[in-house]
VOPAGU-2260 file (C-alpha; in pm, 1 decimal, decimal comma):
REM VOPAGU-2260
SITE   aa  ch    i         X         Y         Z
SITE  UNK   A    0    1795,5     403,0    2066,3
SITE  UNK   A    1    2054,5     478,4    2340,1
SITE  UNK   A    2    2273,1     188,9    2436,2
SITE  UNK   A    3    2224,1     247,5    2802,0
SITE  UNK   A    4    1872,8     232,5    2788,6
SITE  UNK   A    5    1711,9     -89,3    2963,5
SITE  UNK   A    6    1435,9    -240,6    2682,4
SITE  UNK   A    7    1154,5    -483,7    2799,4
SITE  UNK   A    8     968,4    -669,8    2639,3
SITE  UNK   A    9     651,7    -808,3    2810,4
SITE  UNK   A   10     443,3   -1094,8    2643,6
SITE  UNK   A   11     245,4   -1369,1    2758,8
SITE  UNK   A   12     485,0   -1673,0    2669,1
SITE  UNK   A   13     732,9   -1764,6    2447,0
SITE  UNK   A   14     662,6   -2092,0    2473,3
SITE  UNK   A   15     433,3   -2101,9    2177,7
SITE  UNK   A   16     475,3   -2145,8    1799,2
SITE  UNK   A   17     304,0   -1814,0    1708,4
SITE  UNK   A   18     392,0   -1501,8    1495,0
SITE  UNK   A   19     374,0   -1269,6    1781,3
SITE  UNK   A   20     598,4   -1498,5    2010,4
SITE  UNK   A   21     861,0   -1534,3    1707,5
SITE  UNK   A   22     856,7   -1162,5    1614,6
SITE  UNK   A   23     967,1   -1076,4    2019,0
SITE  UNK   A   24    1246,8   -1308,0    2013,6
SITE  UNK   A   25    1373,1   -1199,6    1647,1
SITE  UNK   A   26    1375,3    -773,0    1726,4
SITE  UNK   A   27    1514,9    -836,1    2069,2
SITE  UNK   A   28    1796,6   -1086,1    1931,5
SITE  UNK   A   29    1844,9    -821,7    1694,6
SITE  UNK   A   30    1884,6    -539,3    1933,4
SITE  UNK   A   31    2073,2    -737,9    2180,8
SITE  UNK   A   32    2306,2    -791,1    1869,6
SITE  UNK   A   33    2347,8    -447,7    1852,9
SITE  UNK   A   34    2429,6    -338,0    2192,6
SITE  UNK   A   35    2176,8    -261,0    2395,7
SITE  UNK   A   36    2037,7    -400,9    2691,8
SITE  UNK   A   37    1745,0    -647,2    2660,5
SITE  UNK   A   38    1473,7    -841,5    2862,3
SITE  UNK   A   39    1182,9   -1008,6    2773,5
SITE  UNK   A   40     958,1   -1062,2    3072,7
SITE  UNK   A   41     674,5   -1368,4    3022,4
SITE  UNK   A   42     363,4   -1385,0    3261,7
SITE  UNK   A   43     433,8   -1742,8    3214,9
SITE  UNK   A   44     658,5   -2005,6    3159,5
SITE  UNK   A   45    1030,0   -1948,3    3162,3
SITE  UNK   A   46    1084,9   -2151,3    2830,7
SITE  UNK   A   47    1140,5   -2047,2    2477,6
SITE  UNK   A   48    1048,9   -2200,1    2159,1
SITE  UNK   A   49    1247,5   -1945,6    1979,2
SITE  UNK   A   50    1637,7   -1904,9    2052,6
SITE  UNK   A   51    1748,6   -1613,0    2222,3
SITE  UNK   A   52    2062,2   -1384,4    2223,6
SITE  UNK   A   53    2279,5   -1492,0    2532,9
SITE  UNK   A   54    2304,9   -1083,9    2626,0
SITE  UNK   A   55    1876,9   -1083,3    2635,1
SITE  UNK   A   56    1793,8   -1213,6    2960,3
SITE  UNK   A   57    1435,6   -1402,8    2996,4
SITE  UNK   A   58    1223,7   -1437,8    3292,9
SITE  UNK   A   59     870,4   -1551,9    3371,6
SITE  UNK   A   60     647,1   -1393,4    3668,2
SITE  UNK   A   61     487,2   -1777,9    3691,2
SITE  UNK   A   62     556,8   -2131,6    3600,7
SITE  UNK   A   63     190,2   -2207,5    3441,3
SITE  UNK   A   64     -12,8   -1991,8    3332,8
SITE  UNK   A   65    -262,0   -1862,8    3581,5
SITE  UNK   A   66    -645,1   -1729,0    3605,0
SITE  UNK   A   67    -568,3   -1371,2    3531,4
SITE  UNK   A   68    -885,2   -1243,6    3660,8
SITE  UNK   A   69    -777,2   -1416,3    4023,9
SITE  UNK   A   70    -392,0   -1280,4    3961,3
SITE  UNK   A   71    -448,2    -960,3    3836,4
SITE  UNK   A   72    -269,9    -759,2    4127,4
SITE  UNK   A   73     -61,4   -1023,3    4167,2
SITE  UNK   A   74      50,1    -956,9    3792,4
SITE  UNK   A   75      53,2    -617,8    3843,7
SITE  UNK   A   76     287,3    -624,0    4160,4
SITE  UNK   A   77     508,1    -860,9    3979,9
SITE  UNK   A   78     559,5    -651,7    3629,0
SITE  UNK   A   79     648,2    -337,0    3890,1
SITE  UNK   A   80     850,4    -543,7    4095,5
SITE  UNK   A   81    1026,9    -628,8    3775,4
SITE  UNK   A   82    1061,0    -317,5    3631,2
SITE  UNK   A   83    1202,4    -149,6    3931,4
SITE  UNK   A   84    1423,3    -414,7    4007,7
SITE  UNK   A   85    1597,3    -429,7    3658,0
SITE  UNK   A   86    1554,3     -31,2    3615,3
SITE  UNK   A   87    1355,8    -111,6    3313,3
SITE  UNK   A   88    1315,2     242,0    3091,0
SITE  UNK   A   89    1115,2     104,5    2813,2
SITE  UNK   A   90     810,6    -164,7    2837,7
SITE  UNK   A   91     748,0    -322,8    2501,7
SITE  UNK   A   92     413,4    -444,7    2577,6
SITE  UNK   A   93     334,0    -799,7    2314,4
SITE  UNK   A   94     -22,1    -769,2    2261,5
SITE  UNK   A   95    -216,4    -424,8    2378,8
SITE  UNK   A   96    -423,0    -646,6    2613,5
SITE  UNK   A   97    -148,0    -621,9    2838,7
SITE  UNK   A   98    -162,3    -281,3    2860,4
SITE  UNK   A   99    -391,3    -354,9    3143,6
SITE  UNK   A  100    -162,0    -447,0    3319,9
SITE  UNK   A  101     128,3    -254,6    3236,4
SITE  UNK   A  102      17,5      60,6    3235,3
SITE  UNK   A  103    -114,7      43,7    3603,6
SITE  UNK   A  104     224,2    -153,9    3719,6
SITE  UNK   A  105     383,0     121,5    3638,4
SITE  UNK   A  106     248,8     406,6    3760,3
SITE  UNK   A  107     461,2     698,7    3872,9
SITE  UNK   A  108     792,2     491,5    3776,5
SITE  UNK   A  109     851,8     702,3    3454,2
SITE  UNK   A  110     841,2     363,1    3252,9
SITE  UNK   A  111     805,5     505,7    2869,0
SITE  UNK   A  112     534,7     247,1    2761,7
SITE  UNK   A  113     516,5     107,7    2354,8
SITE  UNK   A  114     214,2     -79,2    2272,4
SITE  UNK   A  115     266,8    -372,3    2021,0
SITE  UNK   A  116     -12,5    -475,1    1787,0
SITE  UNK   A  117       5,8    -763,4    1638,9
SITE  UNK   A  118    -349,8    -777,4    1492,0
SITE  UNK   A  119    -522,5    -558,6    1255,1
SITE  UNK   A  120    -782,1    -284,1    1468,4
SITE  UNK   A  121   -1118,3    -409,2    1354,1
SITE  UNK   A  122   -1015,2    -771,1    1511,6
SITE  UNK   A  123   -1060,8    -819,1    1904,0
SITE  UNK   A  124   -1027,6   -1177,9    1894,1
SITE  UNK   A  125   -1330,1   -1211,2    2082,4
SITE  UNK   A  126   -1244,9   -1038,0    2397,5
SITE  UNK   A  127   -1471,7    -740,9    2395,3
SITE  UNK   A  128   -1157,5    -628,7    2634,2
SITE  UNK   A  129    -921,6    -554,0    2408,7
SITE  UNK   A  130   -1126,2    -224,2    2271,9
SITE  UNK   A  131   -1050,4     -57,7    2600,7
SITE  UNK   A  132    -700,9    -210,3    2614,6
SITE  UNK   A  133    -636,7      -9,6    2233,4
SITE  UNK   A  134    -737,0     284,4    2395,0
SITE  UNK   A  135    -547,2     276,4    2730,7
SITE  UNK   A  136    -272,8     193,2    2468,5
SITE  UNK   A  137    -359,1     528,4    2268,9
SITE  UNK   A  138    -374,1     736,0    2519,0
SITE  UNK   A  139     -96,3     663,7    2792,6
SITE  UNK   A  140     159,3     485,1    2578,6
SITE  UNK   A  141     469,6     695,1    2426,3
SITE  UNK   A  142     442,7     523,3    2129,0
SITE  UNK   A  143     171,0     252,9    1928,6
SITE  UNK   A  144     341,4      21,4    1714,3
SITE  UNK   A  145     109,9    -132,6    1436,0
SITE  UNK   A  146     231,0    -377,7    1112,5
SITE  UNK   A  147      77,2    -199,6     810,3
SITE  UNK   A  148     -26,7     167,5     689,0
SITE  UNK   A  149    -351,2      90,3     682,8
SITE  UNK   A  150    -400,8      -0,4    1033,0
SITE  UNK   A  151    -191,3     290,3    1130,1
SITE  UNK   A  152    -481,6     478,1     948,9
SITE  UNK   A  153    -734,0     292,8    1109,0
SITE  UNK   A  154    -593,9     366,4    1420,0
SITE  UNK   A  155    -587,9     722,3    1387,9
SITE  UNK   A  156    -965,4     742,0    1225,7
SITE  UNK   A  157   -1108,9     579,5    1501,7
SITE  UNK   A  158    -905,3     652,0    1833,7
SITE  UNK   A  159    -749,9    1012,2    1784,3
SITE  UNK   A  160    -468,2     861,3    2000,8
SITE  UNK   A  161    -254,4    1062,7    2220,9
SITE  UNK   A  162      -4,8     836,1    2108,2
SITE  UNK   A  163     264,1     821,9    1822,6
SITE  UNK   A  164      70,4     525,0    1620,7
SITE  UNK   A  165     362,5     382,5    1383,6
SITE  UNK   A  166     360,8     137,7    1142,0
SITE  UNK   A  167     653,2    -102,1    1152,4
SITE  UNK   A  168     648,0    -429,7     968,2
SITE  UNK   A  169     729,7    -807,2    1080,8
SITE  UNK   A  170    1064,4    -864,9     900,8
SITE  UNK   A  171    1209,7   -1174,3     783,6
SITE  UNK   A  172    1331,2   -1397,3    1089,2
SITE  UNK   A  173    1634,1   -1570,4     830,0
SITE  UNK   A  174    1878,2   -1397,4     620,5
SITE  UNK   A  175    1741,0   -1293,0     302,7
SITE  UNK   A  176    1755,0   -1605,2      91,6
SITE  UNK   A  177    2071,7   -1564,7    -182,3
SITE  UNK   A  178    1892,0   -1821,2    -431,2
SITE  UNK   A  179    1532,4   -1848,9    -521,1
SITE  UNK   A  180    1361,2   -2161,5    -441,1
SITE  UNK   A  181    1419,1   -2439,4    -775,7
SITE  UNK   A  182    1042,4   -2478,4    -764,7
SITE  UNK   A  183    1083,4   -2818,9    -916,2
SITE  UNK   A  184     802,7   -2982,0    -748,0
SITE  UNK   A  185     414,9   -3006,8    -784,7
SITE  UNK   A  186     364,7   -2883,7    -389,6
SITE  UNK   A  187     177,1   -2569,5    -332,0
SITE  UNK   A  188     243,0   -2492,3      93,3
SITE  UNK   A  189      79,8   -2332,8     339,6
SITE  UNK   A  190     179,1   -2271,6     659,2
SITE  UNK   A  191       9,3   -2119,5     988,2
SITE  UNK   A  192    -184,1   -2215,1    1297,0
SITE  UNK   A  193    -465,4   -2505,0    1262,6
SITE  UNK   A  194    -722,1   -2244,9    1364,6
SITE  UNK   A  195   -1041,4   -2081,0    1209,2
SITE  UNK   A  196    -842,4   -1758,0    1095,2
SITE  UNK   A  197    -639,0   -1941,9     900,2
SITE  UNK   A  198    -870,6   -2072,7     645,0
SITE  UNK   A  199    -731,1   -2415,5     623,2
SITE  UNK   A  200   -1085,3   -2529,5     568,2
SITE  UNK   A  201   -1181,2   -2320,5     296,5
SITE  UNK   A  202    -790,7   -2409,6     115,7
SITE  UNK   A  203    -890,1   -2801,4     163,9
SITE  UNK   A  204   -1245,9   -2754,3     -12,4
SITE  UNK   A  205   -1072,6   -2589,0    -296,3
SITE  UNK   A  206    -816,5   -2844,9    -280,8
SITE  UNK   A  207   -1108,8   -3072,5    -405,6
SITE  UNK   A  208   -1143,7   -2906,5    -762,3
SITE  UNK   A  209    -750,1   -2893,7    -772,4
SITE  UNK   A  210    -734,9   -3292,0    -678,2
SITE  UNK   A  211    -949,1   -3358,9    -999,9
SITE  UNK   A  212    -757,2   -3064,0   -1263,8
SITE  UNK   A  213    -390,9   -3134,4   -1128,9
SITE  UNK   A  214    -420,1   -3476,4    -986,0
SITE  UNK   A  215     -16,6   -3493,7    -922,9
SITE  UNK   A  216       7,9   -3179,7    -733,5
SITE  UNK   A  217     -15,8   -3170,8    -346,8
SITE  UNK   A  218     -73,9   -2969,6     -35,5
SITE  UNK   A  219     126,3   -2929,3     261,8
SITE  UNK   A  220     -30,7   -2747,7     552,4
SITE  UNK   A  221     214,9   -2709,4     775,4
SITE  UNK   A  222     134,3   -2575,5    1169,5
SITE  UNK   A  223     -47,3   -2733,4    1484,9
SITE  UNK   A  224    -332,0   -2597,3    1658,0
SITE  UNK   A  225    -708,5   -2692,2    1822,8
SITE  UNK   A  226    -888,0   -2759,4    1436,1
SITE  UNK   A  227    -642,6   -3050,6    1340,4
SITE  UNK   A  228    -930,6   -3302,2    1396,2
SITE  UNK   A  229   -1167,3   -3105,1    1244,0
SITE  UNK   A  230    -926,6   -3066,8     920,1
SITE  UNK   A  231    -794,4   -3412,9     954,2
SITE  UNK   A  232   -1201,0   -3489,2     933,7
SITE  UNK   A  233   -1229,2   -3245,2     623,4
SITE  UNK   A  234    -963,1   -3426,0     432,6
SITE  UNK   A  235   -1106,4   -3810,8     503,5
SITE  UNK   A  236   -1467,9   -3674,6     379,1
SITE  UNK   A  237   -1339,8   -3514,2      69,2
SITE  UNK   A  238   -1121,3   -3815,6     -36,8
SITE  UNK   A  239    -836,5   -3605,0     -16,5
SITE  UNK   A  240    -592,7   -3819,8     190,5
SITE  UNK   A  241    -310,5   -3882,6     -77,4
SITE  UNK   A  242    -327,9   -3515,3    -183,1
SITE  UNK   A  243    -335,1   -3294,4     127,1
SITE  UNK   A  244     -66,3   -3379,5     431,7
SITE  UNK   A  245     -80,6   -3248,1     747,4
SITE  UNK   A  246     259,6   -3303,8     915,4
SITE  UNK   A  247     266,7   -3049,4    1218,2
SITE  UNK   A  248     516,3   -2805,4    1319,0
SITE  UNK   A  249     723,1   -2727,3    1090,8
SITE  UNK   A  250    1116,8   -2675,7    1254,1
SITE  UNK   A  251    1274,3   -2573,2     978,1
SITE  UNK   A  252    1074,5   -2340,1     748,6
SITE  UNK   A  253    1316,5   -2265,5     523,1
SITE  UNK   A  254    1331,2   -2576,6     421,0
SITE  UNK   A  255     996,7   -2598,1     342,2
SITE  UNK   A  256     990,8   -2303,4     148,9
SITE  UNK   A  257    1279,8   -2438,6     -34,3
SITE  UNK   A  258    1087,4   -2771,6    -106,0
SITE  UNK   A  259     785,7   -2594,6    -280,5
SITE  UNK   A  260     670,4   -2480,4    -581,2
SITE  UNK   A  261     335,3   -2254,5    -500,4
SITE  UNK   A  262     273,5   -2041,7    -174,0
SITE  UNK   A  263    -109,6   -2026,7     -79,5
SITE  UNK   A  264    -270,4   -1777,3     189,5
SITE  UNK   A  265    -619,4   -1892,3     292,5
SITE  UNK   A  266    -681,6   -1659,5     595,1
SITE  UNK   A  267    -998,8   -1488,6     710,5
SITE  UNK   A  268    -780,9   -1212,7     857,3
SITE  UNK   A  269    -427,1   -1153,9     935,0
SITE  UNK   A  270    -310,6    -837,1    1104,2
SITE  UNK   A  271      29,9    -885,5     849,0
SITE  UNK   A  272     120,0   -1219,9     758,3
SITE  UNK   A  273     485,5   -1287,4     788,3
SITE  UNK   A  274     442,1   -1644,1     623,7
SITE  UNK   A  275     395,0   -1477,1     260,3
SITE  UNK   A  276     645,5   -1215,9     317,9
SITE  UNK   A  277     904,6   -1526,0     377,8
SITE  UNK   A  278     738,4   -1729,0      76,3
SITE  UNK   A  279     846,1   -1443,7    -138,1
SITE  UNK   A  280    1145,9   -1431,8     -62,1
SITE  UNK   A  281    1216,3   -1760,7    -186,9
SITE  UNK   A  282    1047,6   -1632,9    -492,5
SITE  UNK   A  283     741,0   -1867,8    -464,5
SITE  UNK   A  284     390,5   -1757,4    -633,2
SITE  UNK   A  285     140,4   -1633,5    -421,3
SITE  UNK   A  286    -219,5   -1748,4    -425,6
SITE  UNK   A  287    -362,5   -1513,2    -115,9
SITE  UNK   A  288    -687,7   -1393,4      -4,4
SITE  UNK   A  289    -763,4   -1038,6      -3,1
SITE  UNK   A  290    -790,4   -1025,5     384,5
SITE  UNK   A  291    -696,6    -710,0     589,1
SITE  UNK   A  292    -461,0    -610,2     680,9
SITE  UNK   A  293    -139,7    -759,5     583,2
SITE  UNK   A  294    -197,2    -903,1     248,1
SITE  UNK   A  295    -412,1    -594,1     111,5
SITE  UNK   A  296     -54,4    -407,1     215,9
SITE  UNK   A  297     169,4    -630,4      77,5
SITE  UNK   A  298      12,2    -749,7    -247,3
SITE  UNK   A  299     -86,3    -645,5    -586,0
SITE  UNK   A  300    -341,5    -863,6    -747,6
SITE  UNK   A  301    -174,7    -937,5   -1114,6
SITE  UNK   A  302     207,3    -805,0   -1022,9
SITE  UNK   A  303     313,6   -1009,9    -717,7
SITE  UNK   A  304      33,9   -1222,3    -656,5
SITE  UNK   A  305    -319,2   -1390,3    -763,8
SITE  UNK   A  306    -534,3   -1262,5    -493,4
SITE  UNK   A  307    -937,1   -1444,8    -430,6
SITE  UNK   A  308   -1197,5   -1305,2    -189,2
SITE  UNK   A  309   -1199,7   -1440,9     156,2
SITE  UNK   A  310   -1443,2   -1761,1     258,5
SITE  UNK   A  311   -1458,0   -1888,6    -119,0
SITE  UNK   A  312   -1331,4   -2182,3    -202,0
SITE  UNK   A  313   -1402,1   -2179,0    -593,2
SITE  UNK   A  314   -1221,1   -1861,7    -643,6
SITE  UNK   A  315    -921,8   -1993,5    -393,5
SITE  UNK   A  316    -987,4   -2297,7    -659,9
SITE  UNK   A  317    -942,4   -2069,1    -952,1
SITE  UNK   A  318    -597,9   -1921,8    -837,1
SITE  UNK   A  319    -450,5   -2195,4    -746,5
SITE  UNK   A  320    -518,0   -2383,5   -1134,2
SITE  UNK   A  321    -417,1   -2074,2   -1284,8
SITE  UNK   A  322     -43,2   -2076,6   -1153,5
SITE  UNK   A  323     -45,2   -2437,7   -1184,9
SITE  UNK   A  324    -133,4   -2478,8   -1534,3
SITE  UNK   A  325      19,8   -2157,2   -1651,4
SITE  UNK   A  326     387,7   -2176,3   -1522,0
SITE  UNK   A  327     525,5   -1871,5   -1720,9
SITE  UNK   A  328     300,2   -1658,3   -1568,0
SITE  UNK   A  329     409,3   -1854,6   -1216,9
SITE  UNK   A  330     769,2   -1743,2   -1281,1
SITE  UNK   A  331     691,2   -1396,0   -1358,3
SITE  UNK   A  332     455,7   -1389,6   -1016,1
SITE  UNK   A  333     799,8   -1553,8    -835,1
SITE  UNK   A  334    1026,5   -1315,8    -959,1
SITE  UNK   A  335     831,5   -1051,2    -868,5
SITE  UNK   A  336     751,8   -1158,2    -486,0
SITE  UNK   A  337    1105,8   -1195,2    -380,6
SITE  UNK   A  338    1169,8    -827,3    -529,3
SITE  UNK   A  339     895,4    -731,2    -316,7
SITE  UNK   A  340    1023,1    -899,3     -38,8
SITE  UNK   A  341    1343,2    -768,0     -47,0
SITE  UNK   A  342    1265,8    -468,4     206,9
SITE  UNK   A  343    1174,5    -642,6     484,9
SITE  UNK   A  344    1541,3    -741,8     600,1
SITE  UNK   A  345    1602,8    -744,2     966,1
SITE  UNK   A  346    1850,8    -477,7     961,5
SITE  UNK   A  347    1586,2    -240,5     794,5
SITE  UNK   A  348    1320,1    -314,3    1048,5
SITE  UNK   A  349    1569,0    -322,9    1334,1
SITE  UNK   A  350    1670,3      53,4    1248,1
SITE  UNK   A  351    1291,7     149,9    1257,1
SITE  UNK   A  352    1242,5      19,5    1635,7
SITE  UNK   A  353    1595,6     154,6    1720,8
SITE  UNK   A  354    1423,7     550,0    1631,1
SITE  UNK   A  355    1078,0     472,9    1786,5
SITE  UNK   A  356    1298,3     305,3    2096,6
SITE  UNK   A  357    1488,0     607,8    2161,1
């Protein structure tokens, strides 16, 4: 990427504890870092729960989020205004949903348009909108930036884009870890969103069968989000309250990765799942479902990983006992994550965006 180039991003908010809003910050830190000239415009809300660069400057088009159906020109007239203003040359859009607005803010402005996907092709989150948003995004946009090969495939099968479609993965947000973690206590983690993608449900039913076969291990979910009460109702009904904790947000992830012994996946979907790619590197075991996209990418079932079906808690049951009560094999599965981990280094990704962003 040329230094003198001016690089947007455009995303909803960073004001939220999500992998999408934490991935913006971390690749335009980095780039920032390296020179070039960085934004990040929000729709809404000037605040950040992730630290920026002092060179990336962040703005917000309104304090709250609005109704976007009553502020779509509004939005529009504000992302041009924007653009023009800064002399903005490329438009990192966060989410191809907001290539419906970008794309028409910037008509005739010679804006060169990338189209960030953060989740896997067959997903639309329920918003029969983003279909047409994917292909606005594969026809108009320079380039289409995916997570994994095989939604880069998926991508091409079904749209034919116009488009470059890439595949570049999440990388690590920390420095590659220089010790494993000890692994000295019975805690298997997980870590994500309290929402139905996630699985939590399905981990806490199997959770049940692991209370009564490893009675001194625990679980830590750690993340926030609308199916606490739900889970926190799960939990009570299942006896589970001494095994399974709940304790929010987790700050410091590291930390927590640090702290554990066992790394367990329980998603429906993920379009790549950064959480397992920083569990292994701390070298922790990985109990995952085989969901798409992310962990049918980054996992083999037997060499990195014990991999279940999706929606099934026996056979999330089943994994988990079998690193638990078979800790050579554990070791083996640790030492084997963090090697596979080891690629996904900032730098490494950082060069990727640098070639697509030039």
């Amino acid at each position: 990427m040329s230094k003198g180039r001016h690089v947007c991003f455009l995303t909803g908010t960073l004001n939220a504890m999500a992998g999408a809003e934490r991935m913006t910050a971390v690749i335009a830190n980095a780039l920032a870092e390296s020179g070039h000239t960085v934004s990040i415009l929000s729709l809404w809300d000037k605040e950040s729960c992730f630290p920026l660069h002092p060179a990336v400057r962040h703005e917000a088009l309104f304090a709250e989020r609005p109704s976007f159906k009553k502020a779509y020109l509004a939005t529009v007239a504000g992302i041009r205004r924007y653009c023009r203003d800064r002399k903005i040359d490329v438009l990192v859009q966060v989410d191809t949903m907001l290539a419906l607005f970008a794309l028409p803010a910037t008509v005739g402005m010679g804006v060169e348009h990338i189209a960030w996907e953060h989740c896997h092709f067959d997903e639309d989150l329920g918003r029969r909108a983003r279909r047409f948003a994917r292909r606005l995004a594969a026809r108009y946009c320079k380039h289409v930036v995916v997570l994994t090969e095989r939604d880069r495939l998926r991508w091409e099968e079904a749209l034919r884009p116009r488009s470059h479609v890439v595949a570049i993965p999440n990388p690590l947000p920390f420095p590659f870890p220089e010790e494993p973690a000890q692994r000295t206590s019975k805690t298997v983690l997980a870590m994500g969103r309290l929402v139905h993608a996630k699985g939590f449900d399905v981990l806490i039913q199997a959770w049940k069968r692991v209370a009564a076969e490893a009675p001194d291990w625990k679980l830590v979910i750690h993340g926030e989000g609308e199916e606490r009460r739900a889970l926190t109702k799960l939990i009570k009904e299942l006896g589970l309250q001494e095994m399974v904790r709940l304790p929010g947000i987790c700050l410091d992830a590291t930390e927590a990765y640090r702290k554990a012994s066992i790394f367990c996946l329980s998603s429906r979907y993920e379009g790549f799942g950064l959480v397992l790619v920083e569990a292994m590197a701390f070298g922790l075991p990985i109990v995952s479902t085989d969901c798409e996209t992310g962990p049918r990418e980054l996992l083999e079932a037997g060499e990195n990983a014990v991999v279940v079906p999706t929606e099934n808690p026996e056979a999330l049951a089943n994994g988990l006992l079998l690193v638990i009560q078979q800790p050579d094999e554990a070791a083996e599965l640790g030492m084997a994550s963090r090697r596979s981990a080891a690629g996904f280094e900032t730098a490494t990704i950082v060069a990727i965006w640098n070639a697509v962003a030039n």
